[in-house]
N, C-alpha and C positions, 0 to 999 in steps of 0.2 A: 267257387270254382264252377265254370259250365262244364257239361260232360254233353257231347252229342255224335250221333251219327248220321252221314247223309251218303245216298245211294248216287249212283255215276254221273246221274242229270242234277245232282247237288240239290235232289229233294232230302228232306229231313226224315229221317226212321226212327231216329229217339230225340229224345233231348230231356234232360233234367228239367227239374221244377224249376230249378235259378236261372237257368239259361230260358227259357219258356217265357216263363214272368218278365221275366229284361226284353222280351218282346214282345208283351202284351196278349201271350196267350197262354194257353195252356198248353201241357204239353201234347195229349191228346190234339186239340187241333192245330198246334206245328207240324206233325206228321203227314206226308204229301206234299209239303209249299218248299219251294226252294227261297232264295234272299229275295227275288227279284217280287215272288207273291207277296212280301210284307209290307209292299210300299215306304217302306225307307229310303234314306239318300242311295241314289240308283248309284253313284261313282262305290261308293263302300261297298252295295252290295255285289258289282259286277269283279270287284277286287277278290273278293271272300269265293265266287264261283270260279275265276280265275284258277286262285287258289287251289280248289278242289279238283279241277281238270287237270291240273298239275301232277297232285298227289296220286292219284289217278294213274294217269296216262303214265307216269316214272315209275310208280312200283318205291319211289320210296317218299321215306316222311317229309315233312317239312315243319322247320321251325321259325315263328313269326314275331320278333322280338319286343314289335309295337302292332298293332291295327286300335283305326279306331272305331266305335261302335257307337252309333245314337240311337239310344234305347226309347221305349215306348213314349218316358215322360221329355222327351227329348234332348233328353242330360248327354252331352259327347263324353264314354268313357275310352279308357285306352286298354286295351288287353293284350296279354302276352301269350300267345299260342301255340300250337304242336299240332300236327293232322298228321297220322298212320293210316296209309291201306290197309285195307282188310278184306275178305271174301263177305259179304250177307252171309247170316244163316237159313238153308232154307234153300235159295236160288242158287248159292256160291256167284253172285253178281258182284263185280268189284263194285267196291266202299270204301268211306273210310272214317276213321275213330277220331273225333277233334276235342281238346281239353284246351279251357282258355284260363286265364286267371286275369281279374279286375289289378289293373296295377293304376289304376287312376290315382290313389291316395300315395302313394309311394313317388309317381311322375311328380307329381306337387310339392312334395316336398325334398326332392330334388331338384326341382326349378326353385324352391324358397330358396335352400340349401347354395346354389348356384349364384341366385342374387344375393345371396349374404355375403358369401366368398367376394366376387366382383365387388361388391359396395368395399367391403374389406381390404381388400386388393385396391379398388382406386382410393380409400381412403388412406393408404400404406405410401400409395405412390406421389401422393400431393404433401406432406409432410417435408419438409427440410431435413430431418433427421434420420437416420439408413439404419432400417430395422433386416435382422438376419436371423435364422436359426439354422443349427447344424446339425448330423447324427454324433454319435459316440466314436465315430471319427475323424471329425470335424468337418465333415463334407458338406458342402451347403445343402441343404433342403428345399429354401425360400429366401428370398427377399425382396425389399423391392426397388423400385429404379433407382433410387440414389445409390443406392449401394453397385448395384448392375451398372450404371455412371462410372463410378470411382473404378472400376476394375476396367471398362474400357470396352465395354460389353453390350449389347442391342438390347435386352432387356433379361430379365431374373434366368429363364428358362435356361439359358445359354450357362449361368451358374451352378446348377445343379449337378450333383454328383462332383462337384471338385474342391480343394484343399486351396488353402491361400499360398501353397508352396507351388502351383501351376500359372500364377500368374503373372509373367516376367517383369511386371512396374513395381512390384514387391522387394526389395532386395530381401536375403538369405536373413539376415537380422531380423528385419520387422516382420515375415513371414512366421519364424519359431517362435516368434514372443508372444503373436498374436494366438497360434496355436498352446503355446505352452501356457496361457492364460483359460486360453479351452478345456486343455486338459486337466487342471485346476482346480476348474467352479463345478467339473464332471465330477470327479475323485470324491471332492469335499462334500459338494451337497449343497454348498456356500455360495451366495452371490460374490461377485467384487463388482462395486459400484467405485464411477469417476476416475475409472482408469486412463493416466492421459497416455496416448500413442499414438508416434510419429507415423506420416503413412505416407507414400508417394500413389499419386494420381496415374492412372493412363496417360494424361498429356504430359508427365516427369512433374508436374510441378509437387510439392512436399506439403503437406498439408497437418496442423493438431489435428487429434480428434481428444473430445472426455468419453469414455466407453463405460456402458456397465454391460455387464454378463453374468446372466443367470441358469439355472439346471431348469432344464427342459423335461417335467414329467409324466409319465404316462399316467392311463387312468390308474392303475397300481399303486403309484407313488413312486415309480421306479424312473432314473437317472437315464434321460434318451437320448439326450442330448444337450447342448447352449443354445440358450433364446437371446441376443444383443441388441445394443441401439448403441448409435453413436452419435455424439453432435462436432457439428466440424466447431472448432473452436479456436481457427489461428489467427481473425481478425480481433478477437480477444488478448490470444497470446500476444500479438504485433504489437498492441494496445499497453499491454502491460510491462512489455520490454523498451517501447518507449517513454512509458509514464517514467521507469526506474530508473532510464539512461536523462528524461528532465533533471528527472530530484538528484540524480547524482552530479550533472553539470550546475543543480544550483547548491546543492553543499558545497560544491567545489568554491564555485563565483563566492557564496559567504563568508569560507573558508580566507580564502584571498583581501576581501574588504573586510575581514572581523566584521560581519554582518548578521548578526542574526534574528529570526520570526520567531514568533509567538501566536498563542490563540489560547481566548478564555474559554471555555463554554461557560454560563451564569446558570445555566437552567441546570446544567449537571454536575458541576464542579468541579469540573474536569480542567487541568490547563497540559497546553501544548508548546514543549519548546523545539526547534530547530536543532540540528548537532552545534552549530555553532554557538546559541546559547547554553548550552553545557561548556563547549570550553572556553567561553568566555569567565563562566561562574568556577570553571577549576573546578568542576562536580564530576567529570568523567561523560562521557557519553552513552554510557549504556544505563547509567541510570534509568529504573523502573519508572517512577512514577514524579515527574516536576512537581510545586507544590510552591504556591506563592510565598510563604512563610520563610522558605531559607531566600527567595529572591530578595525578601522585604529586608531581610539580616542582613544582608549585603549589601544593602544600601547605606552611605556613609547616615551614623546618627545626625547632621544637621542639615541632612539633606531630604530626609522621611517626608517631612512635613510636608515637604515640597511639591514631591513626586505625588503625593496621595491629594493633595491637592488641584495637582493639575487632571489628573485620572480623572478624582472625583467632578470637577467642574466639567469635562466631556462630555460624561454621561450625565446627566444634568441639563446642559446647554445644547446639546445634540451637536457637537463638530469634533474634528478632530483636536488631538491636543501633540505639542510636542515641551520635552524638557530634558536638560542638560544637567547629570546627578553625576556624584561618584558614588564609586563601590568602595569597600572597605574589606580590602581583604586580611583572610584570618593570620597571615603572618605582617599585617600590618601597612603591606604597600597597599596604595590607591591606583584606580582606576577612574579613567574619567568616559562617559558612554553619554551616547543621545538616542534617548528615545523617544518615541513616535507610534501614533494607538490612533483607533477610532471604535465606535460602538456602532453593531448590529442589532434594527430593533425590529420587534415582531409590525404588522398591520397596525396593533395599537399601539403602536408606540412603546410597547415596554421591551425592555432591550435584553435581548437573545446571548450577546454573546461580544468579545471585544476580543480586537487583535492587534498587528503591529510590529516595531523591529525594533532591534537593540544596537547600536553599534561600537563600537569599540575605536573612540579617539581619542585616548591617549596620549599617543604620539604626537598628531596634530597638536595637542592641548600642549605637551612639552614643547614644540616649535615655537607654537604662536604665544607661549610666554617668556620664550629662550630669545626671540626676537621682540619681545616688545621691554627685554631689560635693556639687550642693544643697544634700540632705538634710544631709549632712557636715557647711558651712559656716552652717547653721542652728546646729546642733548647737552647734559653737564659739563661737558670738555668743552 
């Protein structure tokens, strides 16, 4: 802390050791020399006499929230100061009492402080993902531009102090759920992660989001508020309600031509049937887990050979293979199917994995022997 006093001509009458020293003198001979005797930068020192003509001349104090000072070693510090008139002792000449305080290490680490936030801040805003936290209200505090985006909004600032129930692209629905999920992870103390909810945009359009929301706490450990992120996730969702509307149009299409796929994995011994392979085999469709072994049951016994023959020469010969078997089913009737495989094989050649369809022709198989007895008994006559 400097401590000084300087008389109406804003010569110096006291001055502490620290204040003295930060100018390269002593205090003894700073006494008599106004700013302008120290030869320092003349703008700062004619600031500082300014100053004191001021305090002076008005009869009252003044306070100086920054100045800057370049001291002897010519280091620019920043100080925070006060000057009080006073009378001298002695003459009753007006004067006045000035006390500063070095806030140099404090400014700095407020401008650190400053660029961390900004760097923070633009690293918030370049993210895809809309990061928010709120008080124990649910009142926004922060976020950043995706978020301030999605509500319709110039940027975060324009968010603060409000409720997701003030934003009119909200409906009344997604507004409470969003809070009542606030209120929640506050109570509990509990994250919820991967919460999915629906949200509507400022420009109307409807948009997934996955959310998670966690308790925001203080240095205490105490409950301040939710911390959130969201990722939008509805070209996912589009993704997956048309993958499910394919598969459903192709069980359907299998459905219809008694068609059905398959897939081996060989590395994990895993196989894959289609719906339609289960009701082909009269196994139910929900069955857990296919398994070559009832397929192979099923195959009529003089036809094994066959089937395991044709497999086996695919994988073997590397092409595809086809063969026409029956089933043997367990109350006795037959089924007549063609099936159709090929083998996946790794870079070297050793093979990954095999797949293929089943189909179910039967019928065909009854026709085209129901007309070649016809044919026959034409023939005869």
């Amino acid at each position: 802390i400097f401590i000084f006093a300087k008389d109406c001509q804003s010569r110096f009458l006291f001055a502490n050791r620290l204040a003295a020293e930060a100018l390269g003198l002593s205090p003894e001979q700073l006494v008599g020399r106004n700013d302008l005797d120290l030869g320092r930068d003349r703008a700062q020192a004619e600031a500082f006499m300014r100053d004191d003509r001021e305090v002076i001349a008005s009869g009252q104090p003044k306070f100086v929230p920054e100045e800057t000072l370049t001291d002897s070693a010519g280091r620019i510090r920043i100080h925070q100061t006060i000057k009080i008139p006073f009378q001298a002792p002695g003459t009753g000449e007006p004067a006045l009492l000035g006390v500063a305080v070095d806030i140099t290490d404090r400014k700095r680490a407020e401008v650190a402080l400053r660029a961390s936030q900004q760097m923070l801040q633009l690293v918030l805003n370049n993210i895809p993902q809309g990061v928010f936290w709120k008080d124990r209200e649910s009142r926004y505090l922060g976020c950043n531009e995706t978020v301030a985006r999605s509500r319709g909004v110039e940027n975060a600032a324009a968010l603060l102090g409000k409720t997701d129930r003030e934003f009119g692209s909200l409906s009344p629905e997604q507004a409470a759920f969003f809070l009542q999920k606030d209120r929640e992870v506050m109570a509990s103390g509990q994250p919820q992660l991967g919460l999915l909810e629906q949200t509507t945009r400022a420009d109307g359009s409807t948009r997934w989001l996955e959310t998670n929301k966690v308790p925001l706490l203080d240095a205490a450990g105490q409950v301040i508020g939710v911390l959130g992120t969201w990722q939008d996730i509805t070209e996912r969702k589009e993704a997956e309600e048309a993958l499910r509307d394919s598969e459903a149009r192709l069980c359907e299409a299998q459905r219809l031509a008694h068609l059905g796929s398959w897939e081996w994995d060989l590395t994990a011994g895993q196989l894959f049937w289609s719906d339609e392979i289960f009701r082909l085999f009269e196994l139910g469709v929900n069955r857990s887990q296919p398994f070559y072994q009832a397929y192979r049951q099923l195959i009529h016994p003089e036809d094994r050979e066959a089937v395991d023959r044709a497999y086996a020469a695919a994988g073997k010969d590397r092409r595809p293979y086809e063969v026409t078997h029956r089933l043997l089913m367990p109350d006795g009737r037959v089924k007549w199917v063609q099936e159709q495989g090929e083998f996946i094989y790794s870079a070297a050649g050793v093979p990954l994995s095999s797949r293929g369809t089943l189909q179910d022709i039967t019928e065909r198989r009854h026709l085209e022997e129901a007309g070649l007895e016809g044919g026959v008994a034409e023939e005869l006559q």
